[in-house]
C-alpha positions as CSV (number, residue, x, y, z in Angstrom):
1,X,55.2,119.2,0.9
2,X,56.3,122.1,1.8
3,X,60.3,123.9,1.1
4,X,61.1,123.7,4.7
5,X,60.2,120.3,5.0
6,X,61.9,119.1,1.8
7,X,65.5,120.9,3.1
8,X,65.7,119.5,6.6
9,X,64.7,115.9,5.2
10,X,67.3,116.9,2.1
11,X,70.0,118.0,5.2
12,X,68.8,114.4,6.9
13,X,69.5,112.7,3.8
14,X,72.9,114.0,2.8
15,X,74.0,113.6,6.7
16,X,73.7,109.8,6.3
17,X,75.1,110.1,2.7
18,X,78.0,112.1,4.1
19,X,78.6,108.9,7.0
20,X,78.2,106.2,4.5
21,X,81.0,107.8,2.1
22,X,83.0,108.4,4.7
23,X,82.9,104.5,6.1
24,X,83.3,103.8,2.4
25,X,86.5,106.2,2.3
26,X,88.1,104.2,4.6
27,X,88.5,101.3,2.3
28,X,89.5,103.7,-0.7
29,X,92.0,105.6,0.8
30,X,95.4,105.1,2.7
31,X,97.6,107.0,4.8
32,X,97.0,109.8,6.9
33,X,93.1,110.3,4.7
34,X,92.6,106.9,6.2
35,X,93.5,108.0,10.4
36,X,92.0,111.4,10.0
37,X,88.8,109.6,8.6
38,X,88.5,107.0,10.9
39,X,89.0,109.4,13.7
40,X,86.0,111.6,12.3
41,X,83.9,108.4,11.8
42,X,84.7,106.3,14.9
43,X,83.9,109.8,16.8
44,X,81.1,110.7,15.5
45,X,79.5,107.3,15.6
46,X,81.0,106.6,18.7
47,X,79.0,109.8,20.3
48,X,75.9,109.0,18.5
49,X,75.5,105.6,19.7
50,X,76.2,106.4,23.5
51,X,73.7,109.6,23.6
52,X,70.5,107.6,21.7
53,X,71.8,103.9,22.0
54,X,72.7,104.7,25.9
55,X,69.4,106.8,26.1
56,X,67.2,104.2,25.0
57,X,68.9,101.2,27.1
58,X,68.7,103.5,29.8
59,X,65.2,104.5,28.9
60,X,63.9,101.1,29.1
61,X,65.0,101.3,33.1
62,X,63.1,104.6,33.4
63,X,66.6,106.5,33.3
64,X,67.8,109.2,30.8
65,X,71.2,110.8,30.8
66,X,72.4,114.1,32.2
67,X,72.4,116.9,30.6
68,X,76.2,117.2,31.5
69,X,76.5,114.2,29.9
70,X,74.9,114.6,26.7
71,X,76.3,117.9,25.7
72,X,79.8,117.4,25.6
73,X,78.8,113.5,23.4
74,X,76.6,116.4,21.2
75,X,79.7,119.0,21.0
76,X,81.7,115.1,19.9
77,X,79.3,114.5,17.2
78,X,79.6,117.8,15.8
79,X,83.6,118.2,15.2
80,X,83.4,115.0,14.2
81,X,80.6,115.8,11.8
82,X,82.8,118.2,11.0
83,X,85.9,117.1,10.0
84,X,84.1,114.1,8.5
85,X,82.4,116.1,5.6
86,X,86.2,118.0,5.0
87,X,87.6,114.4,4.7
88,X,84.6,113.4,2.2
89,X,85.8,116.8,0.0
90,X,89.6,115.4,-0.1
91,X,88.7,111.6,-0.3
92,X,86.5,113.3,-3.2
93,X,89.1,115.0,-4.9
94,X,92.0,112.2,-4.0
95,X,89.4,109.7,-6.0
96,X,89.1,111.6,-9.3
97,X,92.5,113.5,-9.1
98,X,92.6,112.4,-12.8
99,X,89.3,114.1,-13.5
100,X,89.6,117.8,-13.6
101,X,86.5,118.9,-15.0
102,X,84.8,116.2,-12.7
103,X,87.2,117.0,-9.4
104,X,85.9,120.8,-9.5
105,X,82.0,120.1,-9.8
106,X,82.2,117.3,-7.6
107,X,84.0,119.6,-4.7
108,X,81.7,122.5,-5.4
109,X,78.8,120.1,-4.8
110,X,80.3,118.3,-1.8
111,X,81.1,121.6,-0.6
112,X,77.7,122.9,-0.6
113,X,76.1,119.8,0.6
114,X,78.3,119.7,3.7
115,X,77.3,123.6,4.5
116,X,73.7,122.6,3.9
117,X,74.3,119.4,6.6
118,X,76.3,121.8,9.1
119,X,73.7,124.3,9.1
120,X,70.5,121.9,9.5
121,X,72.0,119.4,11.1
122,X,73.9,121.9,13.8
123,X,70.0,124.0,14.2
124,X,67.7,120.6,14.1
125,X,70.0,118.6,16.6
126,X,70.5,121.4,18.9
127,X,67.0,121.9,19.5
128,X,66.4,117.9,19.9
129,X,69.0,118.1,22.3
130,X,68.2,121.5,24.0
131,X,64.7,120.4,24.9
132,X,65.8,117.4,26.2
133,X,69.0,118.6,28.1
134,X,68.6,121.7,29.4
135,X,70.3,123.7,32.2
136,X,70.2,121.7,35.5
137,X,70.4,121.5,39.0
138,X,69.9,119.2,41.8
139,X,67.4,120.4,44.5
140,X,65.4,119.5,47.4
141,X,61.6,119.1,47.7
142,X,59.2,117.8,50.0
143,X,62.2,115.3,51.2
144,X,63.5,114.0,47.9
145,X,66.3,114.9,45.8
146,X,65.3,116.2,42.2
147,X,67.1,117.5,39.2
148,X,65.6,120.1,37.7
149,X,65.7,120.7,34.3
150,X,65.3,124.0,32.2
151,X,62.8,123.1,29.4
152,X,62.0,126.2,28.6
153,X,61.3,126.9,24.5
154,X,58.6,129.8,23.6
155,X,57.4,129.6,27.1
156,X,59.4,129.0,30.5
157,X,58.9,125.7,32.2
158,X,60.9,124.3,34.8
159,X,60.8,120.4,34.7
160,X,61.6,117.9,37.7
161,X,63.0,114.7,37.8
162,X,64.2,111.6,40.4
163,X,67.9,112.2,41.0
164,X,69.7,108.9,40.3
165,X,73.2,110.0,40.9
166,X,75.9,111.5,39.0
167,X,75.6,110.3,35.4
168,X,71.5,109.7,34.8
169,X,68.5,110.8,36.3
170,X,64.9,109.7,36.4
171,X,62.3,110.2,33.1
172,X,58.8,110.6,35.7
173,X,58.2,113.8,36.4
174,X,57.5,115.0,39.5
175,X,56.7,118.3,39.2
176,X,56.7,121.0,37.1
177,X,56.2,124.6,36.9
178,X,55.9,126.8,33.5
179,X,54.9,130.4,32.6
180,X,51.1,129.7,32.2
181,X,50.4,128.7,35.7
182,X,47.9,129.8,37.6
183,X,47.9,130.4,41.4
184,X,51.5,131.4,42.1
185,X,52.9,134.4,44.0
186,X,51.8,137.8,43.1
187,X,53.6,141.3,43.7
188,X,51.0,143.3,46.2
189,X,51.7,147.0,46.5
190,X,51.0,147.8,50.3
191,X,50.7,150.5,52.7
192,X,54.5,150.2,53.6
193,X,57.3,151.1,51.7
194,X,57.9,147.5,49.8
195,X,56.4,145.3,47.3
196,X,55.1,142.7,49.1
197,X,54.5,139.0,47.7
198,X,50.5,137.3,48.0
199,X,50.1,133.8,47.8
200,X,48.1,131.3,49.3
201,X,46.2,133.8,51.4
202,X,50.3,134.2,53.1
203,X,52.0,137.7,52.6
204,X,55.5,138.1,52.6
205,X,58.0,141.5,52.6
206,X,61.8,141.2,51.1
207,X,63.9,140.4,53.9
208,X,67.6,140.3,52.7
209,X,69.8,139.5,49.6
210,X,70.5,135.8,48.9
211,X,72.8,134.0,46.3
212,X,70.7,133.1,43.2
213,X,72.2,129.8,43.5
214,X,70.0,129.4,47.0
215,X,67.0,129.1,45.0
216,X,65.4,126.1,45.4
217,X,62.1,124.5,43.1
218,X,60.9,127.5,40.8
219,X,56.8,128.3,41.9
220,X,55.4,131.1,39.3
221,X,56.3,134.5,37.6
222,X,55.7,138.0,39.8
223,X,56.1,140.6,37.2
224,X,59.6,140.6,35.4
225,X,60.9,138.0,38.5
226,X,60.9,134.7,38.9
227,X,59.8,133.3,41.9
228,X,61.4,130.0,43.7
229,X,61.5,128.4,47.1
230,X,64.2,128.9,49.0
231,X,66.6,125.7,49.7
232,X,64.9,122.9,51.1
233,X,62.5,125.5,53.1
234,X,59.0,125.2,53.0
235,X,57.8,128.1,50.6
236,X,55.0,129.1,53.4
237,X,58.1,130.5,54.9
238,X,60.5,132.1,52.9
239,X,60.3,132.8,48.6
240,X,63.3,133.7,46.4
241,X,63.0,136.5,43.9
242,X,65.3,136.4,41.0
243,X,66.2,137.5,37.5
244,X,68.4,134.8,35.2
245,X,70.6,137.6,33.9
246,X,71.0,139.3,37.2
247,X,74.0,137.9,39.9
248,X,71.6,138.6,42.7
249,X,68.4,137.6,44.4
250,X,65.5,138.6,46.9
251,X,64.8,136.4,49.6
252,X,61.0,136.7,51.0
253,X,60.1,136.0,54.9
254,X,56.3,135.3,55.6
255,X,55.1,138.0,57.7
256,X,54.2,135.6,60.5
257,X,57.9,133.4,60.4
258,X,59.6,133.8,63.8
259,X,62.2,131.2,63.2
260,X,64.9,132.9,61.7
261,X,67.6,130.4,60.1
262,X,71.2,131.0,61.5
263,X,73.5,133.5,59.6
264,X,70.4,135.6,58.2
265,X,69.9,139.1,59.2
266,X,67.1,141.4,58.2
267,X,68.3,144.4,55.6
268,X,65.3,146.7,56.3
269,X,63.8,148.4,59.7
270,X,59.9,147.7,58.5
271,X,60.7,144.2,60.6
272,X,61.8,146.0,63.9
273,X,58.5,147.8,63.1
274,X,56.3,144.6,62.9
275,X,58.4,143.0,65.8
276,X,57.2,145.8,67.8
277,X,53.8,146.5,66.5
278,X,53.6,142.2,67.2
């Protein structure tokens, strides 16, 4: 087996070491060790079993929680992980206060055991919960509500669930739309001064800035952009160009739209053009 392997199954091992002495502490101890131990137990525990307890009830009902939901029980479990190995060191050390020699190697150990479950435990469990709880929105497609989540790892994926209110959301998904797929829009350089937008045998040519958060069900990649519908709009009509670390975005108009949505107002005189070469 290989080093890796043997250190996150070593971190998994001294993570459920760390709990059981700490429930154990609870009996051995008294005072203010005993509250701050219980706090860091009953928290931790408490977290754990409404993210995967709660996840798998609700799983068996196709449901699964919100990612603004299981973040703050993950940021829960971790102070509480937290504080819970700092209370195994001074439950430690409180249990052989008569044994020196013992007291130091013990804490050194206990110590380096609890950096050892902080680091592995802090890297493994974000990435369970990262690809599982992602960023999220609620959008519109085809006439149904969806909640799209941002699964993307090594590659970019944009996943796409039921919306089932506040708190959960459906586990089908419905669609989905990553990096590697084929088909979506392409940039098109032109005979007129823009980079225009191909797909589907439709054209389309920027037509004024938008708010990013506009965006509607992400389609493809065009070059260093992502591309997305726009609201609830069909996107034979209108596209969304957009970077994540840029404020702004590009909305796209098919070259044959007429129907202009209220409060939008072309940014560029190559559409007075094609109104009047039309």
């Amino acid at each position: 087996m290989e080093l890796s392997y043997l250190l996150a199954w070593g971190g998994v091992a001294l993570a459920i070491s760390a709990v059981v002495f700490g429930v154990v502490c609870l009996f051995l101890v008294k005072g203010k060790l005993r509250f701050h131990m219980a706090v860091a137990v009953g928290s931790f525990l408490g977290a754990l079993a409404l993210w995967a307890g709660g996840n798998w009830v609700l799983g068996q009902f196709g449901l699964a929680w919100r990612t603004w939901v299981v973040w703050p029980l993950a940021l829960v479990m971790f102070c509480g992980g937290v504080w819970g190995i700092v209370c195994d060191v001074r439950c430690l050390r409180e249990l052989l206060r008569n044994h020196k020699a013992i007291r130091l190697g013990a804490t050194v150990l206990s110590v380096a055991a609890g950096m050892m479950i902080l680091w592995y435990g802090g890297l493994i469990g974000a990435i369970a919960v990262g690809l599982g709880a992602g960023p999220e929105r609620v959008v519109s497609w085809e006439g149904q509500r969806l909640v799209e989540v941002d699964e993307s790892f090594m590659d970019i994926l944009y996943v796409y669930y039921p919306y089932r209110g506040p708190l959960v959301r459906g586990t089908e998904r419905v669609v989905w739309h990553g990096e590697g797929d084929e088909g979506g829009p392409q940039a098109v350089d032109g005979d007129r001064d823009y980079v225009a937008l191909r797909w589907r045998d439709r054209v389309y040519a920027p037509f004024c800035a938008v708010n990013k958060n506009e965006r509607g069900v992400f389609l493809s990649l065009s070059g260093g952009s992502r591309i997305s519908a726009w609201r609830d709009y069909p996107p034979e009509d209108w596209l969304v160009s957009w970077i994540p670390r840029d404020g702004g975005a590009m909305l796209y108009k098919e070259l044959t739209v007429t129907n202009i949505p209220e409060g939008l107002e072309a940014e560029y005189d190559w559409w007075e053009e094609m109104g009047d070469d039309g």
